[in-house]
Backbone bond lengths (Angstrom), bond angles and torsions (degrees), N, CA, C in turn:
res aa  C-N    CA-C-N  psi(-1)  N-CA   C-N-CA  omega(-1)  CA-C   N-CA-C  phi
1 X - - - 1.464 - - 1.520 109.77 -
2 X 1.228 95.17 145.45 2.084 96.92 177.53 1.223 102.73 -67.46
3 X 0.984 130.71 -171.46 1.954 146.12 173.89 1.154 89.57 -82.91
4 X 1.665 91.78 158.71 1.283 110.53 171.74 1.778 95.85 -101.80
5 X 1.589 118.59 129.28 1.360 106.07 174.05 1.461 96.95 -128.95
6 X 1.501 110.56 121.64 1.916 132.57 163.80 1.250 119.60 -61.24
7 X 1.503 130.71 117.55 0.929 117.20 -174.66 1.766 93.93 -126.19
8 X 1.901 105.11 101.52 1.081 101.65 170.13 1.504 108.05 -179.79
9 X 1.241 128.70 163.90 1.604 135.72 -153.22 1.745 108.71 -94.97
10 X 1.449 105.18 161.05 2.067 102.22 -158.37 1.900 86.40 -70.74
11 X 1.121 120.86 -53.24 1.736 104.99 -171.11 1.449 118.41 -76.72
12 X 1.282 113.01 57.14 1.226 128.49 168.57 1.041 127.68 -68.45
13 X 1.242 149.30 44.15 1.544 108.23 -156.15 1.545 137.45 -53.10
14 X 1.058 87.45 -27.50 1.768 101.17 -172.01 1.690 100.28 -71.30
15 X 1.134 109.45 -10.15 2.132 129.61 -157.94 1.968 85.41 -89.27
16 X 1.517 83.60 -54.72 1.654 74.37 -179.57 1.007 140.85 -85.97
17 X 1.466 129.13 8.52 1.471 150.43 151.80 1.335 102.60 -50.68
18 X 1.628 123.27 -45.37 1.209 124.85 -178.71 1.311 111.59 -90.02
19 X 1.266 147.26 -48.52 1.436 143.02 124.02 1.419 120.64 17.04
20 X 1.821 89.97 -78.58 2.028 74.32 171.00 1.584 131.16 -92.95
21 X 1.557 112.88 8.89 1.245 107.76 150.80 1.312 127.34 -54.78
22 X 1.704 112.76 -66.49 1.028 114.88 163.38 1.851 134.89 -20.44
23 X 1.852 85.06 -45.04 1.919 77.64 155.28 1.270 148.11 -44.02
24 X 1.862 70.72 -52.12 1.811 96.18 -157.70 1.826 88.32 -57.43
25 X 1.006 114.83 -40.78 1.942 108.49 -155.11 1.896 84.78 -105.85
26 X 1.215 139.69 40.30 1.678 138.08 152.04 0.958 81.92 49.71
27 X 1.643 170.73 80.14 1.332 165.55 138.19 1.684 84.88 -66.25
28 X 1.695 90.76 138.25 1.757 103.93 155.38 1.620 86.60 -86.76
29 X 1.617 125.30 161.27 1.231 156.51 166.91 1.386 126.48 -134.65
30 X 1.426 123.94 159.94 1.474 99.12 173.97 1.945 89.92 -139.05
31 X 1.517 130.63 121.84 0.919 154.65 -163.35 1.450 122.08 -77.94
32 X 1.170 125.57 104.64 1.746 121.79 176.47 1.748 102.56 -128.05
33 X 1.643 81.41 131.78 1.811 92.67 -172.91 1.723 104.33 -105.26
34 X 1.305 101.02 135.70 1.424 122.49 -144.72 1.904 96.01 -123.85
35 X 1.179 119.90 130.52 1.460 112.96 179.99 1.654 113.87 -51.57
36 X 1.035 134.64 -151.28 1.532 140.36 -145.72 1.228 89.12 -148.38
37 X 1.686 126.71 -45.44 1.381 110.07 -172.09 1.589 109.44 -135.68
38 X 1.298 148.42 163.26 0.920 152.42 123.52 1.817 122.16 13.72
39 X 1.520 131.90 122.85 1.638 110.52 -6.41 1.470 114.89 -81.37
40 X 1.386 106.97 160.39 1.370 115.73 -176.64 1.917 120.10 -118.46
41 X 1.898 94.90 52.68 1.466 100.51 -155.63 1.097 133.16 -75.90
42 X 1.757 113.39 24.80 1.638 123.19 173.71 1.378 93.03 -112.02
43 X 1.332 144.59 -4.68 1.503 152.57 -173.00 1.137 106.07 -86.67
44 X 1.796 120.85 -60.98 1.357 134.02 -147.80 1.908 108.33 -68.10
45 X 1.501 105.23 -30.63 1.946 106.56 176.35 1.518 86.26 -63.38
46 X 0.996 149.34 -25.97 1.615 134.15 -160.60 1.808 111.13 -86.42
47 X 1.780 100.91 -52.27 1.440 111.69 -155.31 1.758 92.74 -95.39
48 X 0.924 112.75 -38.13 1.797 124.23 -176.73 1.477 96.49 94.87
49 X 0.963 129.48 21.40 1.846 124.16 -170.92 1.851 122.57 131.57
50 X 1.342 99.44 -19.36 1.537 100.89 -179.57 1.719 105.40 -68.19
51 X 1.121 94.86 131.98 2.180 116.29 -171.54 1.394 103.94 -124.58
52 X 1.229 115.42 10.87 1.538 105.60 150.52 1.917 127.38 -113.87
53 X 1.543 93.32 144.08 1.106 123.40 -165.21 1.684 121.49 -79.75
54 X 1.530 128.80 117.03 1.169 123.76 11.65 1.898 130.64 -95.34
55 X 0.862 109.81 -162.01 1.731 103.64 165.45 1.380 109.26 -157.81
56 X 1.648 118.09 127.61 0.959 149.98 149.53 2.107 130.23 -27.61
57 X 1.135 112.56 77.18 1.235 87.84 172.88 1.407 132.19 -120.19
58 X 1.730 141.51 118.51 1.252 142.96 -177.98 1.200 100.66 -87.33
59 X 1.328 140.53 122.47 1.154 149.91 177.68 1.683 108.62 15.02
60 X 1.459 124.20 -119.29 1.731 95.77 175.38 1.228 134.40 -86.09
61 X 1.689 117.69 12.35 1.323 139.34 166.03 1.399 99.62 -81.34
62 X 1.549 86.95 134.72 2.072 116.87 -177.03 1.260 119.67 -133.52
63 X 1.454 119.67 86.73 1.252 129.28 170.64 1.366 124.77 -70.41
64 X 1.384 117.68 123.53 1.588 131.61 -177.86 1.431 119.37 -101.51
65 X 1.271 130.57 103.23 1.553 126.40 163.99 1.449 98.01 107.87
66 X 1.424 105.81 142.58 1.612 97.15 -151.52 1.355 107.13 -92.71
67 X 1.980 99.72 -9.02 1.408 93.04 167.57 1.771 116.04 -26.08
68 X 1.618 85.69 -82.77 1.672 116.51 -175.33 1.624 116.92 -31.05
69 X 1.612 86.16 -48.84 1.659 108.90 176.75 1.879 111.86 -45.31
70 X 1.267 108.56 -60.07 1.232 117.05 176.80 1.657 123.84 -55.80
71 X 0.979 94.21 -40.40 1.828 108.00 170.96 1.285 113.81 -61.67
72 X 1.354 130.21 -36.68 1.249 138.51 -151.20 1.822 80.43 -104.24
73 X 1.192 119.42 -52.00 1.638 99.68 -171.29 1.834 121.09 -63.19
74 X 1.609 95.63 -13.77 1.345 120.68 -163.03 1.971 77.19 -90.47
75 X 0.455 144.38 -82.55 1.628 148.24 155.76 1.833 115.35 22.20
76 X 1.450 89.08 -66.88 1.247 121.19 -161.24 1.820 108.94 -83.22
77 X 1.571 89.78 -59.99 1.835 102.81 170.65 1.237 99.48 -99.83
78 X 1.248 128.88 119.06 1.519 116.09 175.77 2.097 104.63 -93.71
79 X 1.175 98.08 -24.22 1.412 123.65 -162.58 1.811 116.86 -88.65
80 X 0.790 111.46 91.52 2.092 161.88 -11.43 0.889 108.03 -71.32
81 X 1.029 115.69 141.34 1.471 137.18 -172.89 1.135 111.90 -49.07
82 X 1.291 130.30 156.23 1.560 136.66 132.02 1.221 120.62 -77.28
83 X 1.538 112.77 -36.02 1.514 127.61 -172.74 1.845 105.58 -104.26
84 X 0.966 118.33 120.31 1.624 121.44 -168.80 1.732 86.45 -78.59
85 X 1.391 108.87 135.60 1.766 117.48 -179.48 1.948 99.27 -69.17
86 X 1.059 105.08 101.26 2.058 129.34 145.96 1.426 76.84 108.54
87 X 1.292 134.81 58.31 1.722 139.76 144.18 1.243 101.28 -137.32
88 X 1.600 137.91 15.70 1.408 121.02 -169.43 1.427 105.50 -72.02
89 X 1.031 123.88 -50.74 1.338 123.73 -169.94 1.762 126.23 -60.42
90 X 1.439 82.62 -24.54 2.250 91.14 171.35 1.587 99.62 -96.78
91 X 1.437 138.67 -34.93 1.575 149.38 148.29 1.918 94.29 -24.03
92 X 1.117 121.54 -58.66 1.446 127.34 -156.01 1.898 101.58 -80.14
93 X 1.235 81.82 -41.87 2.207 92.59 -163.96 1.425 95.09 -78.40
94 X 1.372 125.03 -29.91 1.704 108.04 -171.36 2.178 96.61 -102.20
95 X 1.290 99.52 27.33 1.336 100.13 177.43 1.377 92.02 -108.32
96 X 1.405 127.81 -44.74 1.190 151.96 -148.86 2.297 83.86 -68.93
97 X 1.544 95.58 -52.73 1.555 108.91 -147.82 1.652 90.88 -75.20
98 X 1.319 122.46 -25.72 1.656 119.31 -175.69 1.940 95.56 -64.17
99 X 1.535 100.59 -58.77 1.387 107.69 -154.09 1.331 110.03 -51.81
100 X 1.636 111.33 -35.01 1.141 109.34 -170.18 1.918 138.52 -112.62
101 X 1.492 83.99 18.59 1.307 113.02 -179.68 1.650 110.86 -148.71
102 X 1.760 140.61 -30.83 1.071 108.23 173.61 1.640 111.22 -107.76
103 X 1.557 120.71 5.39 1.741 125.76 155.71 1.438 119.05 -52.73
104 X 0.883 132.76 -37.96 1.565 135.83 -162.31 1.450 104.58 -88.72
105 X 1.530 129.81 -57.76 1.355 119.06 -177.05 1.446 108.75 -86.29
106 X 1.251 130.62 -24.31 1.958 114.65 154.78 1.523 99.25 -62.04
107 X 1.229 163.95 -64.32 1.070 122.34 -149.09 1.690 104.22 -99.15
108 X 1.236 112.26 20.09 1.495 119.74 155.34 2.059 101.85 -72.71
109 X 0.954 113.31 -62.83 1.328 131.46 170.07 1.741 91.95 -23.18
110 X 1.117 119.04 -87.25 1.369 115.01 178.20 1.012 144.54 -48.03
111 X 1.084 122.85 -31.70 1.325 145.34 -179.06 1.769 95.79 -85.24
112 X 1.004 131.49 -34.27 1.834 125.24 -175.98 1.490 88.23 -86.38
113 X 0.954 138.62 -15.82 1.442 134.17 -155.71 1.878 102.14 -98.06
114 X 1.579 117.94 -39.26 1.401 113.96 -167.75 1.262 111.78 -136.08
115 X 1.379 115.38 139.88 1.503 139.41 -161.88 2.084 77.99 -43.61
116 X 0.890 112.11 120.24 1.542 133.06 -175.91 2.214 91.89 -79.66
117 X 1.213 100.13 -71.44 1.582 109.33 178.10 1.445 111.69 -36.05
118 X 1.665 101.63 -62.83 1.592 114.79 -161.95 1.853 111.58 -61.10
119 X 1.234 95.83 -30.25 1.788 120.27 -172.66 1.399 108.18 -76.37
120 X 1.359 121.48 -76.92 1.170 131.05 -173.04 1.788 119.91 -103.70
121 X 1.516 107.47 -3.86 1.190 108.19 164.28 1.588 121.40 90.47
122 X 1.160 148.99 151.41 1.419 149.04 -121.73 1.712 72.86 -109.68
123 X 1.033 149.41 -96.54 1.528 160.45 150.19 1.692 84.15 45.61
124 X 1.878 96.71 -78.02 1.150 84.50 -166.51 1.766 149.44 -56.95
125 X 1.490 81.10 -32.78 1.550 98.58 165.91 1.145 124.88 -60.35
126 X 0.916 133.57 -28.88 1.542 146.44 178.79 1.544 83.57 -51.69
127 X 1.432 95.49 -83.14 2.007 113.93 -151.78 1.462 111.07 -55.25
128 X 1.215 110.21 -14.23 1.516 129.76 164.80 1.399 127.31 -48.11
129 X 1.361 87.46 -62.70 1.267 112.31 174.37 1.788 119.43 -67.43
130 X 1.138 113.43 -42.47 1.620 128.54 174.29 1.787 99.47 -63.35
131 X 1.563 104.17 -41.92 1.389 107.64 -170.31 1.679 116.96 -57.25
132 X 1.367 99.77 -47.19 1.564 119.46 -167.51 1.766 115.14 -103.82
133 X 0.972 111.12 -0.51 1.362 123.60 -172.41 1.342 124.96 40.11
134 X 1.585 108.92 45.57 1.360 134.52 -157.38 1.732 108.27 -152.35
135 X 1.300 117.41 119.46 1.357 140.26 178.96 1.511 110.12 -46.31
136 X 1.466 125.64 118.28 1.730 114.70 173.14 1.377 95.84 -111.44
137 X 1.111 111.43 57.86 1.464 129.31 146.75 1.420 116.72 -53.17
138 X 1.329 133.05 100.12 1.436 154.64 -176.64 1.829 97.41 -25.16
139 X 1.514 93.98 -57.95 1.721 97.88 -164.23 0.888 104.99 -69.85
140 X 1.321 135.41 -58.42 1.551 138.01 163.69 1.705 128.35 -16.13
141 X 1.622 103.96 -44.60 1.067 106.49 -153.77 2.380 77.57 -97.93
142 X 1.109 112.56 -8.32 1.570 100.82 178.82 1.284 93.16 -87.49
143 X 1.433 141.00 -11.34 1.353 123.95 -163.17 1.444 101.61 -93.26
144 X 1.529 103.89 -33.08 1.827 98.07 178.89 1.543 132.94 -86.90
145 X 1.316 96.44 14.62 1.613 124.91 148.19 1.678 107.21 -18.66
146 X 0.645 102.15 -107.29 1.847 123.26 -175.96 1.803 93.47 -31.84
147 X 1.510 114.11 -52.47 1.081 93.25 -162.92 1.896 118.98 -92.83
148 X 1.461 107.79 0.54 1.299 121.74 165.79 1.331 126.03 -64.97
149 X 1.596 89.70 -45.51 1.699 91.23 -172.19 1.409 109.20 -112.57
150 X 1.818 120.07 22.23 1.527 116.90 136.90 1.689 115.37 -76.76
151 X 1.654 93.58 -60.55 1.700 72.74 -177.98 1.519 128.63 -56.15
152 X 0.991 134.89 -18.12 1.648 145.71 -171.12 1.657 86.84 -81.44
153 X 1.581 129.26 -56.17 1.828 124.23 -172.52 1.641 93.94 -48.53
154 X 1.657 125.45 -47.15 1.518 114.93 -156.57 1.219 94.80 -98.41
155 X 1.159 134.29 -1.22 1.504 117.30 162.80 1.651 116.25 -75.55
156 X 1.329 107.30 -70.23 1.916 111.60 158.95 1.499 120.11 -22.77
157 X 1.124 85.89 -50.35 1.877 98.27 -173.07 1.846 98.22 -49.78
158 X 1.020 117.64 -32.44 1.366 106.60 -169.16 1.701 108.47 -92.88
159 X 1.674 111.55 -22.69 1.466 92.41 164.26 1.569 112.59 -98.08
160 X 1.401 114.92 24.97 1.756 115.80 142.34 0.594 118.62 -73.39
161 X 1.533 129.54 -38.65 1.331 105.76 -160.73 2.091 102.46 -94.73
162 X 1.401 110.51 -15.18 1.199 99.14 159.26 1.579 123.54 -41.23
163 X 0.964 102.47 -40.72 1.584 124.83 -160.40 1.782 108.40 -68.37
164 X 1.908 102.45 -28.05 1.225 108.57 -168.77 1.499 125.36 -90.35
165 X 1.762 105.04 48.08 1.282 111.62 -177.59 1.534 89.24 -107.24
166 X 1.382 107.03 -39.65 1.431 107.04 -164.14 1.466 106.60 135.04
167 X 0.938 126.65 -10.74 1.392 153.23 -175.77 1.605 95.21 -56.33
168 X 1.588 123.53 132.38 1.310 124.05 -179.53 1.967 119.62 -95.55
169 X 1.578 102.88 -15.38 1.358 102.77 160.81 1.479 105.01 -144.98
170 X 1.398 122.50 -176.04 1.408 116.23 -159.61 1.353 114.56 -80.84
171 X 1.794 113.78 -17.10 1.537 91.31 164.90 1.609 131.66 -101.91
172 X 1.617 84.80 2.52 1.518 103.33 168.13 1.720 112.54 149.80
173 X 1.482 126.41 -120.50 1.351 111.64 -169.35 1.175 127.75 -87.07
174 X 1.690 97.88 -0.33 1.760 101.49 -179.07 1.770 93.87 -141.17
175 X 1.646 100.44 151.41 1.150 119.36 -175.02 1.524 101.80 -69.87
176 X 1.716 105.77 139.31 1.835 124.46 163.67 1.315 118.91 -138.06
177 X 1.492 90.62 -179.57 1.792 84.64 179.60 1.986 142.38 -30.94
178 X 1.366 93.83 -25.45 1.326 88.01 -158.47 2.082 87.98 -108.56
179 X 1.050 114.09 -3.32 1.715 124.24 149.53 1.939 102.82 -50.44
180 X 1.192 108.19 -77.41 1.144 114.79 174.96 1.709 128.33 -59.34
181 X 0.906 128.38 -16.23 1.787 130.57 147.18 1.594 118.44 -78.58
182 X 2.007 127.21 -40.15 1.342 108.50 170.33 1.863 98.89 -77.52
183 X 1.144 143.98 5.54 1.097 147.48 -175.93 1.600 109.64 -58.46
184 X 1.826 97.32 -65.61 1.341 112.43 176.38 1.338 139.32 -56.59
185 X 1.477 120.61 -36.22 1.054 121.65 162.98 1.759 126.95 -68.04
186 X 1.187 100.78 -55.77 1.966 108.14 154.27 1.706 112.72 -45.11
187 X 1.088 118.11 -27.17 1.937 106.89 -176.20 1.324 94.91 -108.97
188 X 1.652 129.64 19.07 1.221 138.92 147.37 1.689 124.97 -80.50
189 X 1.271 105.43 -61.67 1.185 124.48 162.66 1.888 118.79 -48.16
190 X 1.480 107.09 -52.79 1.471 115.69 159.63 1.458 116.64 -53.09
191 X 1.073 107.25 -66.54 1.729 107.18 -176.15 1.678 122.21 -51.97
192 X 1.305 117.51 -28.96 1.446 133.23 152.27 0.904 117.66 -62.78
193 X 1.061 120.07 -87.47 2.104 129.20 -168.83 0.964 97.20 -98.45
194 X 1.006 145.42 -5.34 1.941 102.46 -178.43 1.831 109.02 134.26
195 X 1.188 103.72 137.96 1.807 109.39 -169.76 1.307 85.36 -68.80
196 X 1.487 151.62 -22.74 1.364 137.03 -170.81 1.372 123.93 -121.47
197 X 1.259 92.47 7.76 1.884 95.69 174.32 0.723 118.68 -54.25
198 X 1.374 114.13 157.88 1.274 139.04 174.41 1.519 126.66 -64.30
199 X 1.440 134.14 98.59 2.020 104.26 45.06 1.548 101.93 -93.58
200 X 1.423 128.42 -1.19 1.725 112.63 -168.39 1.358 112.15 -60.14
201 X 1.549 122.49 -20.81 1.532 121.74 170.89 1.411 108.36 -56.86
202 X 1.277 129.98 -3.99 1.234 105.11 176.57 1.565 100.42 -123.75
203 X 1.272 133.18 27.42 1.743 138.58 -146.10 1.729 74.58 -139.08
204 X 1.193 149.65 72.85 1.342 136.14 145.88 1.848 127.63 -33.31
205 X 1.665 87.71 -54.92 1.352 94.87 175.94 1.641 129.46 -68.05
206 X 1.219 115.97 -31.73 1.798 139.97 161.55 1.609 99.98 -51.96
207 X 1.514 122.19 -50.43 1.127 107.97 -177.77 1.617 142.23 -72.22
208 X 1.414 81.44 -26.77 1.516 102.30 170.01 1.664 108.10 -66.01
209 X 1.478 98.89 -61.89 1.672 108.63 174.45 1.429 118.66 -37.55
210 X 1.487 115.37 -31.89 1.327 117.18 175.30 1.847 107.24 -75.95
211 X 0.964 117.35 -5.70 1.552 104.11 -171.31 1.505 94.55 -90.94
212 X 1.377 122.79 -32.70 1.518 129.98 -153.34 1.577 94.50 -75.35
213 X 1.602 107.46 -36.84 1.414 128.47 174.10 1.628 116.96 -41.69
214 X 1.423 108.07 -72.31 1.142 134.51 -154.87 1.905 99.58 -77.66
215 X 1.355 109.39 -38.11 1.879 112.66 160.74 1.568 119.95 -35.06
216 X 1.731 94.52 -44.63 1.653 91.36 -178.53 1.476 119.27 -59.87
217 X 0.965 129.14 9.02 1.459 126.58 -175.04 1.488 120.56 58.67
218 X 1.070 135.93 -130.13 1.575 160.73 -130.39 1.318 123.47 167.47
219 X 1.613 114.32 -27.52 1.595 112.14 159.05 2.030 96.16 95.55
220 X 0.852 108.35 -150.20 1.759 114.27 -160.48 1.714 97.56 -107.97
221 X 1.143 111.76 86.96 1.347 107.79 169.24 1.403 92.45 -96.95
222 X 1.608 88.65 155.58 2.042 138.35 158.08 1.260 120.08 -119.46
223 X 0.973 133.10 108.89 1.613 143.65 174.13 1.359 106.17 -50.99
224 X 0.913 161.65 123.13 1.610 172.11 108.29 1.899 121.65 -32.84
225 X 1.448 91.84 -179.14 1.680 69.65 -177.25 1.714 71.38 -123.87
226 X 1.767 119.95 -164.23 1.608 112.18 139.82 0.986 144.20 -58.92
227 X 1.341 108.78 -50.18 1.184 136.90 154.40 1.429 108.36 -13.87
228 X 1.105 112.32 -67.77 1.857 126.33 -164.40 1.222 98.41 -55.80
229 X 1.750 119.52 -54.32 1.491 114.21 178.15 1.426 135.04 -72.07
230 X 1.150 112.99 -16.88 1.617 122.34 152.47 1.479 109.98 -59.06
231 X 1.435 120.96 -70.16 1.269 97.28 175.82 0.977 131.89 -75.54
232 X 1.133 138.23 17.02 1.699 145.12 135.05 1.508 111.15 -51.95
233 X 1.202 121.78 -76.35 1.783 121.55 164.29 1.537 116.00 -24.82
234 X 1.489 101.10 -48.01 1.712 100.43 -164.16 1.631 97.67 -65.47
235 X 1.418 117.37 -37.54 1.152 119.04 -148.96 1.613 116.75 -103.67
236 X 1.502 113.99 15.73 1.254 151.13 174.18 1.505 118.68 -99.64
237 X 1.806 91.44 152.72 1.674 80.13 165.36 1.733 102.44 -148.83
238 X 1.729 107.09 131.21 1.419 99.07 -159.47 1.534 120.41 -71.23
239 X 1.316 135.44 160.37 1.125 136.53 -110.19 1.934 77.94 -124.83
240 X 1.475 115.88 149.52 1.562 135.51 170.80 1.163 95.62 -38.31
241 X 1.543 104.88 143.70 1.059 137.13 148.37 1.826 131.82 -153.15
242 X 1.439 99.55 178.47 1.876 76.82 170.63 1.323 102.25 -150.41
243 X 1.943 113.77 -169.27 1.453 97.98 178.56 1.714 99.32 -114.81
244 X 1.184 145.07 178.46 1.319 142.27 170.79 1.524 94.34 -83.40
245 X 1.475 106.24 130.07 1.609 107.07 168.21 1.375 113.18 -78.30
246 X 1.571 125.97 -25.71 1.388 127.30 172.20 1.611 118.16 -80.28
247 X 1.662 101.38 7.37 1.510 88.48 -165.11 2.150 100.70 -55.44
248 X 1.254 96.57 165.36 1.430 121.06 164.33 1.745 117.23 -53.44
249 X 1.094 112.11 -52.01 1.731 119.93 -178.49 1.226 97.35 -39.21
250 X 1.371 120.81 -50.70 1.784 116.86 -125.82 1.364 128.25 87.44
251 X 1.289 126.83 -28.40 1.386 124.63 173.64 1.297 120.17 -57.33
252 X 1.340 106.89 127.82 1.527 141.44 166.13 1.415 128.39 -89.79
253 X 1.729 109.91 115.70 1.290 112.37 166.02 1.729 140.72 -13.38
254 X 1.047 124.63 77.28 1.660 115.10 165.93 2.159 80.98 127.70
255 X 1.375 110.62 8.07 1.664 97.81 162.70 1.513 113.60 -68.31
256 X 1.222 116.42 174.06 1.466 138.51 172.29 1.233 90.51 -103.30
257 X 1.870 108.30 123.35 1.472 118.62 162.17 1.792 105.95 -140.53
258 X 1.173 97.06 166.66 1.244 118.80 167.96 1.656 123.22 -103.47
259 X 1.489 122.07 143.48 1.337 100.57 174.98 1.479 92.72 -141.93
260 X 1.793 116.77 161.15 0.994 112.85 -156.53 1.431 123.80 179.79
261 X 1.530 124.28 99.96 1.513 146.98 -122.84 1.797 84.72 -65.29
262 X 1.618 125.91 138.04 1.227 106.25 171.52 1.142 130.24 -96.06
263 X 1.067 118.31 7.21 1.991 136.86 -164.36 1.625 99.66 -125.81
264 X 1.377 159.39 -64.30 1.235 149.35 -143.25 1.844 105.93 -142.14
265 X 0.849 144.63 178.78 1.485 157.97 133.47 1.802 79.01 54.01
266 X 1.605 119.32 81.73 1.367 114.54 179.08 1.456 94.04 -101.76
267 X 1.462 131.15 82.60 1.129 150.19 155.61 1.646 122.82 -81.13
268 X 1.341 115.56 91.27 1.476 88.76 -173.99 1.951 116.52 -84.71
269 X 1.263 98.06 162.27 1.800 91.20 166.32 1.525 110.87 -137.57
270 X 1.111 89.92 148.00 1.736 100.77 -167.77 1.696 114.39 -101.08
271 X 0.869 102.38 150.01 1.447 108.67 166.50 2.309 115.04 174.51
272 X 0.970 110.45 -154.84 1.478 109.27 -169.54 1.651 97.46 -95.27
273 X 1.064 98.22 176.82 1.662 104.60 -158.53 1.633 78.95 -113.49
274 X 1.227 128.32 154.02 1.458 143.35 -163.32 1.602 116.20 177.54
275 X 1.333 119.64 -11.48 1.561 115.71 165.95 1.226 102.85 -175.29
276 X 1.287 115.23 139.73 1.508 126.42 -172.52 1.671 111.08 -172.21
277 X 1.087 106.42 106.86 1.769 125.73 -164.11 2.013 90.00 -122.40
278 X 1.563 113.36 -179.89 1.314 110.81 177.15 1.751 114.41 -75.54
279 X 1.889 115.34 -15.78 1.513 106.92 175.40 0.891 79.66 -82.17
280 X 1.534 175.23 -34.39 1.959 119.74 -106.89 1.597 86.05 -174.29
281 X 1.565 91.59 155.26 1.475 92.89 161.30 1.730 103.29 -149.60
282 X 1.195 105.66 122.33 1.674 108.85 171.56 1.197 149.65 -100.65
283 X 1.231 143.78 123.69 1.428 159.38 -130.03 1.411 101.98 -112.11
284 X 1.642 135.04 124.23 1.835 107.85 156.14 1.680 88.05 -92.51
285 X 0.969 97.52 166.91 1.670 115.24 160.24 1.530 122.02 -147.74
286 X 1.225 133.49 164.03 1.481 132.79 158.32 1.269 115.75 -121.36
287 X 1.270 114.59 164.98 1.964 123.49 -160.28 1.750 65.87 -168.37
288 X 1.453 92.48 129.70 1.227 123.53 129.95 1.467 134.67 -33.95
289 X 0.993 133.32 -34.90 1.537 147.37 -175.99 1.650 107.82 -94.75
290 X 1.192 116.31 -22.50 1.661 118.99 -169.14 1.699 115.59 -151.49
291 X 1.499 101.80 14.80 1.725 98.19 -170.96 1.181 125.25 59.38
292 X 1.199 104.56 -129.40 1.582 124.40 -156.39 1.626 94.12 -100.09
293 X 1.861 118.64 120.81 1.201 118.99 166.79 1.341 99.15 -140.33
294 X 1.903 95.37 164.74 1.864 101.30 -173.89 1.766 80.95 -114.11
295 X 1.091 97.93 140.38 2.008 108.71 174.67 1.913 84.73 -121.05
296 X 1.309 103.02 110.57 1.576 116.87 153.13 1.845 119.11 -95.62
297 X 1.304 100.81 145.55 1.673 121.83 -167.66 1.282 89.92 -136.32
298 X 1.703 109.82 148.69 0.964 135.18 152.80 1.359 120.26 -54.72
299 X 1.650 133.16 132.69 1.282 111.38 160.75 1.086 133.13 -85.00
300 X 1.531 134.96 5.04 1.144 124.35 -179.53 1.757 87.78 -108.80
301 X 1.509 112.64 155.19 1.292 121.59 -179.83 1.395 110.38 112.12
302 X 1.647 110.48 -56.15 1.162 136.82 -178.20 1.834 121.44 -57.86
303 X 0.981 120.63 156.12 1.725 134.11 152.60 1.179 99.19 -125.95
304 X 1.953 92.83 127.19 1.391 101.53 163.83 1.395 113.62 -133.55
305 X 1.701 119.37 128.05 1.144 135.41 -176.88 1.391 139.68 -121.79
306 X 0.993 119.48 146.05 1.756 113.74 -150.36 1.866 102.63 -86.22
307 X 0.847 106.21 115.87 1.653 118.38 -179.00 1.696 99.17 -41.58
């Protein structure tokens, strides 16, 4: 198998979902640090336009969204699991239910909590704002205080009380996928304010869970340059795939489509349609800088539309 090479920055959160997978299964990796905001012009020959963080690359295969990301490492390393064998499918849906309901109001939590400018810098706010289609207006973000870090207390609250069997990760004695999605948002909240902030001061059991978390490491990183991963792409060639002829869409092999995140960073990127099953849907494209690459997306999350 080619390397796995990350292309994404240390306050990630979404970076470290994949980060501490990589633990959980000792993956060697090889590491490229990528700015925080826009432009991102050693990235863009790879993704064709995708600006969310992190991204996946196997030689000229380019995985987007860590959904996808995770599947594909689960793919590759099967050995320990992410997915516990005859729980994959509730492993997958309560991964699905963290990302997309308890990410947004924890790092609301943070973000109302710290000089946003002074921290991450005027740059960032800007691209923030373009990103999410939502104002990081200082006052704004102090007013949703109260209501950030209630919904984030009653979201947690429910993987406490998972927790309150005795059980050491959420699907039981060994860490999986959906360990590694409530992971990220909590080692968000930690890495900002504090291993006990608020609401985790009142989450005993979450906190502990986060230490058992945070043990797994990161696995065998190598620092990279860009450079290195471009010419890895150029010098690759992406790997079979196909499309379902029964899929539901209608889409047909060798169409022009678009694909295109439906909630944040609604960037679409184009290219030919070349594999599309119910996880995934795949793009070839060419860039000048790296040839011939396949950019894979998740299908759920996504819109995909025929150019």
């Amino acid at each position: 198998m080619s390397d796995i090479i990350l292309h994404h920055y240390g306050l990630s959160p979404y970076a470290e979902k994949v980060r501490i997978g990589l633990g959980l299964k000792q993956a060697a990796w090889k590491s490229v640090d990528i700015p925080s905001v826009m432009p991102k012009p050693e990235l863009m020959p790879l993704t064709g336009g995708y600006r969310r963080t992190p991204v996946m690359q196997i030689g000229a295969d380019i995985y987007c969204d860590t959904q996808l990301i995770m599947l594909e490492l689960e793919k590759r390393l099967p050995s320990p699991p992410f997915l516990p064998k005859g729980r994959e499918g509730e492993a997958r849906a309560l991964t699905m239910w963290i990302d997309r309901n308890i990410f947004a109001p924890a790092v609301g939590v943070v973000m109302s909590q710290v000089d946003v400018a002074a921290k991450f810098g005027e740059a960032f706010m800007k691209d923030r704002s373009e990103f999410s289609g939502r104002s990081f207006d200082p006052a704004r973000l102090r007013a949703a205080i109260p209501i950030v870090r209630d919904q984030t207390y009653a979201l947690l609250s429910l993987a406490e009380a998972m927790l309150a069997d005795g059980r050491k990760f959420v699907l039981g004695s060994e860490p999986s996928l959906p360990d590694c999605a409530l992971y990220n948002p909590v080692w968000f909240i930690q890495q900002q304010l504090g291993a006990t902030a608020s609401p985790l001061d009142r989450l005993p059991r979450i906190v502990a869970w986060s230490e058992r978390m945070k043990a797994l490491g990161e696995g065998k990183r190598t620092d990279i340059t860009a450079k290195d991963a471009l010419d890895t792409a150029e010098g690759a060639f992406p790997a079979a795939v196909s499309v379902d002829a029964d899929d539901p869409s209608g889409l047909k092999s060798g169409q022009p489509i678009s694909v295109t995140p439906d909630d944040t960073g609604k960037v679409p990127v184009s290219g030919v349609l070349v594999g599309l099953t119910a996880d995934r849907v795949s793009i070839a494209r060419h860039d000048p800088r790296v040839g011939d690459v396949m950019v894979h997306f998740p299908r759920a999350g996504y819109i995909i539309q025929a150019s």
